[in-house]
C-alpha positions in Angstrom: -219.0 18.0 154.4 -221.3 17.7 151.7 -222.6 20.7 150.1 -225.2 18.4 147.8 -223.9 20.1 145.2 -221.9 17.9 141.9 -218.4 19.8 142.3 -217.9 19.4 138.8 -221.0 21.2 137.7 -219.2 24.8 138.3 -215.6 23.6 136.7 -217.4 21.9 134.0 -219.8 25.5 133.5 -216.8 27.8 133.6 -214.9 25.7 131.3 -217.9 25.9 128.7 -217.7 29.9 129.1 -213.9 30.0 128.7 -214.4 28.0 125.8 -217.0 30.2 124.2 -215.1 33.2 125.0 -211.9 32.0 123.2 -214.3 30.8 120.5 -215.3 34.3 120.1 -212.2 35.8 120.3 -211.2 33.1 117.6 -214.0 34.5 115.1 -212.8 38.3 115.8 -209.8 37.5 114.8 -210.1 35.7 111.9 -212.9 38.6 110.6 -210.8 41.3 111.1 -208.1 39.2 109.6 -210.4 39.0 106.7 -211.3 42.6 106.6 -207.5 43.6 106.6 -207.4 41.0 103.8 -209.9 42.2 102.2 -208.6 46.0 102.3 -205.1 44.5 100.8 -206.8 43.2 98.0 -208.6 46.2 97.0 -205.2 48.6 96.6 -202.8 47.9 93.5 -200.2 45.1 94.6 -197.3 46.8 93.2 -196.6 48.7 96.9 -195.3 45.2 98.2 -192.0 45.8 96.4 -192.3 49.9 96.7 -192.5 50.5 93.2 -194.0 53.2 91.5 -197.3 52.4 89.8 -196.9 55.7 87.5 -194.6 53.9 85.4 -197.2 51.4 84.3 -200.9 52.0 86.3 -202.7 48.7 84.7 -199.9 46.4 86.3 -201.2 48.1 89.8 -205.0 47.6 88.5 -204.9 51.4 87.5 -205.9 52.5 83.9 -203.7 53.5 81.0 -202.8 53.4 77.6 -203.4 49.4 77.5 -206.8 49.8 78.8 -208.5 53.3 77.5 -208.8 54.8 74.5 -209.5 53.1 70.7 -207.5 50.4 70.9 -205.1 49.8 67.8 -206.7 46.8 66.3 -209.7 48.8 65.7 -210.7 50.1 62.1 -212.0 53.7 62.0 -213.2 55.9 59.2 -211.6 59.1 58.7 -213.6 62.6 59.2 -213.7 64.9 57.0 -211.2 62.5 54.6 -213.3 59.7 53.7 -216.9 59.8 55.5 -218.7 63.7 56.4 -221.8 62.3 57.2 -224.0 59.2 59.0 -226.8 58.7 61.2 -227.2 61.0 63.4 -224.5 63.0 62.8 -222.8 65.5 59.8 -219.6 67.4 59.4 -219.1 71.0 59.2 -216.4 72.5 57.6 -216.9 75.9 58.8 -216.4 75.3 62.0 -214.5 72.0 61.3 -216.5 70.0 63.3 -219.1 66.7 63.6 -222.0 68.3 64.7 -224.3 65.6 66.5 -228.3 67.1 66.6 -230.3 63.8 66.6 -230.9 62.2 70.2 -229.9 59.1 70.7 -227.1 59.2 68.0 -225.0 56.3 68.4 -221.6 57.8 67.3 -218.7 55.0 66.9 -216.0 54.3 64.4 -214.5 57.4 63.5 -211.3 59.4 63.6 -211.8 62.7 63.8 -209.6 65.5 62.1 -211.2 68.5 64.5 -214.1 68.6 67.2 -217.2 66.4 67.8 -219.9 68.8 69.3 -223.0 67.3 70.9 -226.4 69.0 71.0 -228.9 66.5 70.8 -229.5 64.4 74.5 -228.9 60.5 75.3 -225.9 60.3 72.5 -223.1 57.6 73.3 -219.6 58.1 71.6 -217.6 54.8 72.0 -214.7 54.0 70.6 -213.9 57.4 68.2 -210.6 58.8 67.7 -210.5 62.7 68.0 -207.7 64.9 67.3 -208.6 68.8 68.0 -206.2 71.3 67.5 -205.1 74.9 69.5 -207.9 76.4 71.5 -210.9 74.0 69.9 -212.8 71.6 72.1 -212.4 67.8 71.6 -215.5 67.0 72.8 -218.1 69.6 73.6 -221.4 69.4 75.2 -223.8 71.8 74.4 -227.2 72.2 77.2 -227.1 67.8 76.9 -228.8 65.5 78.9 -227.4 61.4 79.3 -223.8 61.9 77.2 -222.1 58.8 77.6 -218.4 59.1 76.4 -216.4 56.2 76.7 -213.3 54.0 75.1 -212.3 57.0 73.0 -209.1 58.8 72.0 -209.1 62.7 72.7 -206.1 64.5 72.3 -204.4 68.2 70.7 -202.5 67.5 67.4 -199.3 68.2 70.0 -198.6 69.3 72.8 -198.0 73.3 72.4 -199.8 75.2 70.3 -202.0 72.4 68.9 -202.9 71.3 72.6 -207.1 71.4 72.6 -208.1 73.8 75.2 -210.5 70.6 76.7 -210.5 67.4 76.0 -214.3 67.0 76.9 -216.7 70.1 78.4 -219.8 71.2 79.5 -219.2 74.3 77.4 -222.3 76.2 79.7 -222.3 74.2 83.0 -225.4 72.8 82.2 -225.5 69.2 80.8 -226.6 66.7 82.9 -226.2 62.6 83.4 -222.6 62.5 82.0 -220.8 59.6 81.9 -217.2 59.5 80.9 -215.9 56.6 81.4 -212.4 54.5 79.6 -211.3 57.2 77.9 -206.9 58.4 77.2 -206.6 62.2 76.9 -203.9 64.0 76.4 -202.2 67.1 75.2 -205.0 69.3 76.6 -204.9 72.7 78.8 -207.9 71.2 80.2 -209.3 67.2 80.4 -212.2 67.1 81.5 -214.6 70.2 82.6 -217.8 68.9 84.0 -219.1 69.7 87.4 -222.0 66.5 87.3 -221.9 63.1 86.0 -219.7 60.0 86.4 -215.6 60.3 85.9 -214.0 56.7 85.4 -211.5 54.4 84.3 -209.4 57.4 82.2 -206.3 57.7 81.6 -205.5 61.7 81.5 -202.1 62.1 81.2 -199.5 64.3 79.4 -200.7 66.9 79.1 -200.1 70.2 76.7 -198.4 73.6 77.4 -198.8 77.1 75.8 -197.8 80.2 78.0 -200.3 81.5 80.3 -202.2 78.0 80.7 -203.4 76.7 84.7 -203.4 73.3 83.2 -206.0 70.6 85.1 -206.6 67.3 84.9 -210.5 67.1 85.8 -212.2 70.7 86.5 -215.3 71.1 88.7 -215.8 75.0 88.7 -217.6 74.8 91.7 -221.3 73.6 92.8 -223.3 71.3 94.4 -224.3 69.0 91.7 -223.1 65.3 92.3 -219.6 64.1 90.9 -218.2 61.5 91.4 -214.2 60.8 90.2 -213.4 57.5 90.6 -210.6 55.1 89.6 -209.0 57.1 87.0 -205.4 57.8 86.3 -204.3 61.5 86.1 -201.2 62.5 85.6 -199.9 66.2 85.1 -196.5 66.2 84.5 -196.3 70.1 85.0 -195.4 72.3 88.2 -199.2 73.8 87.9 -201.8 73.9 88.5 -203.6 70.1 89.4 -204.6 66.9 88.3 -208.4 67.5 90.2 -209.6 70.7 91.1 -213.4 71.2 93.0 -212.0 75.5 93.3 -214.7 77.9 92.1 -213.6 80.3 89.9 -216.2 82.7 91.8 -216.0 83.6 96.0 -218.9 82.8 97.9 -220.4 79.3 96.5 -221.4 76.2 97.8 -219.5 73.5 96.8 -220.2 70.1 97.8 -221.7 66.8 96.9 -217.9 65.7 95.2 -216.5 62.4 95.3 -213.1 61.5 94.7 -212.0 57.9 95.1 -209.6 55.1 94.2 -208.1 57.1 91.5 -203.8 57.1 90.9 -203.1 61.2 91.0 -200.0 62.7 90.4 -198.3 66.5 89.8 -199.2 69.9 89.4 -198.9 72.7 91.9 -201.5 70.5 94.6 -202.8 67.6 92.9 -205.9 67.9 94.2 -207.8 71.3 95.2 -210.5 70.9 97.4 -212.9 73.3 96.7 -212.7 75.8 100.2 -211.0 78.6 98.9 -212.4 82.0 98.3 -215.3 81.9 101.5 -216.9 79.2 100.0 -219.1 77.0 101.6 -217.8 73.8 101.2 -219.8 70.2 102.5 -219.7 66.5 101.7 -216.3 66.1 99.7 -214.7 62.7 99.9 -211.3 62.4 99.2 -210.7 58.9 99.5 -208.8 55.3 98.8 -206.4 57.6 96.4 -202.8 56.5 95.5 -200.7 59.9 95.3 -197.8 59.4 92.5 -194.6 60.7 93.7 -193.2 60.4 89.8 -193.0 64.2 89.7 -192.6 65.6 93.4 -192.0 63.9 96.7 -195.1 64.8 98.1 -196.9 64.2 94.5 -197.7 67.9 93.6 -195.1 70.7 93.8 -196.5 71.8 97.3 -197.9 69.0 98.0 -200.7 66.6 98.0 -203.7 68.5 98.4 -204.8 72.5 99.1 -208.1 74.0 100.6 -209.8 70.8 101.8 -211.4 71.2 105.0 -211.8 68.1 107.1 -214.5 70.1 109.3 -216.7 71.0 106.9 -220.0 68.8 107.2 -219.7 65.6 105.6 -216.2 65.8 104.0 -214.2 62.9 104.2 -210.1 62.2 104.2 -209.2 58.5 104.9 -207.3 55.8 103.1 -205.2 58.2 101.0 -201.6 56.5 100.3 -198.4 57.8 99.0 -197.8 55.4 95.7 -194.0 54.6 96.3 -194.7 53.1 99.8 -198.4 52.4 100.2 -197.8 54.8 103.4 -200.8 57.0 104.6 -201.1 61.0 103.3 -202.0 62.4 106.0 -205.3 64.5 106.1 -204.2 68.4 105.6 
């Protein structure tokens, strides 16, 4: 009997939403297949074949001596030797030091036999060559607003009792606007000591020993200014202390508003302390998209990976953290 009703209408109408169903289930595919894509691209190729990218970091897209630093084709003027003075800046043999007091001194070109001490606000250094020596500063900001520092060698005059004390600090913990960015630094008890600013593309790496040193890559001594450590290689060779620390020296501080992020870290005691030690108040520290070398330790520092981050905190962050040798998640602590 007749229904008056085309029997392929309903056939041809489910077949259209089956269609457009598979359709859709096509596209989800192939966009997530893209975003997995996508998220392989972004992390150093060299886990494919398990290899470690400590032993060169630029073949895995990671900085090092190739890509920071004064590069050797470069020709620089030697301080005190042949130059003690130029715009913006003048040498002081008391202290043995280029003293930079103008703001907006563009400071480039020189290789340094001591410290370069900054005073004055907005001053760039690119491309300099400084060798301190024992407890001296390389770099040193002084109450400084804008710094840039960037494709410049920093280092001790060796690694023991010539080791500088910093490669580059905020000597009172209040400069602002930092940015530190291509620089190779080594033989230091310290790197870098900021706790504001812009971290990248450095290669920190070997650094110096005397007794009694806690020897750190980059130091945050604890607050809430914004920081933000990105795609830097740090390597600390040593059993101690780290190769990023956010750890007041103090109890009882806040300590947030830290980001550390596709960066190659390896060594120390933890490689990375995460600020909630001592009842401090610790919010919004990411920890993320970091490949852990294993050159030194299994588990990349002597203990391990990371100490005193608190993934309940408000706002921090542990995710896409990888073991370098395998490309294998770290899991959150």
């Amino acid at each position: 009997m007749s229904t008056g009703k085309n029997p392929g209408i309903a056939d041809t109408h489910l077949s259209d939403r089956r269609r457009r169903i598979r359709l859709a289930a096509a596209v989800a595919v192939i966009v997530a297949a893209g975003v997995v894509a996508a998220a392989f691209l972004l992390r150093p190729p060299a886990h494919a074949s398990q290899t470690s990218c400590s032993a060169a970091p630029s073949k895995c897209g990671f900085p090092d001596a190739t890509t920071t630093g004064v590069q050797p084709s470069a020709t620089l003027q030697a301080v005190p030797g042949k130059v003690t003075s130029g715009t913006g800046w003048s040498w002081d043999a008391s202290s043995k030091s280029v003293e930079v007091t103008t703001a907006g001194a563009n400071i480039t070109g020189l290789n340094i036999s001591g410290a370069l001490d900054i005073t004055a606000n907005n001053v760039t250094v690119n491309g300099v060559h400084v060798t301190g020596n024992g407890g001296n500063f390389g770099v040193s900001l002084r109450h400084t607003t804008g710094a840039t520092i960037e494709n410049s060698t920093i280092a001790g005059s060796n690694a023991t009792t010539g080791r500088i004390s910093a490669g580059i600090s905020d000597v009172y913990g209040d400069s602002t606007g930092m940015v530190i960015k291509n620089n190779d630094i080594s033989n230091f008890k310290t790197a870098i000591q900021v706790s504001t600013g812009q971290i990248t593309g450095n290669y920190i790496h070997d650094p110096g020993y005397v007794a009694g040193d806690h020897t750190n890559g980059i130091l945050d001594v604890g607050t809430s200014q914004p920081l933000t450590i990105s795609h830097n290689t740090i390597l600390n060779s040593l059993g101690q202390t780290d190769a990023v620390s956010l750890d007041a020296t103090g109890s009882g501080q806040t300590i947030s508003n830290k980001t550390v992020s596709d960066n190659l870290l390896g060594g120390g005691s933890y490689t990375i302390y995460g600020g909630d030690s001592n009842s401090n108040t610790v919010s919004h520290i990411s920890i993320t998209g970091n490949d852990f070398s294993q050159a030194y330790y299994p588990t990349s520092g002597q203990y391990g990976p990371v100490a005193y981050f608190s993934t309940s905190a408000s706002g921090d962050t542990w995710s896409g953290n990888i073991w370098d040798k395998t490309g294998q998640a770290v899991p959150a602590p």
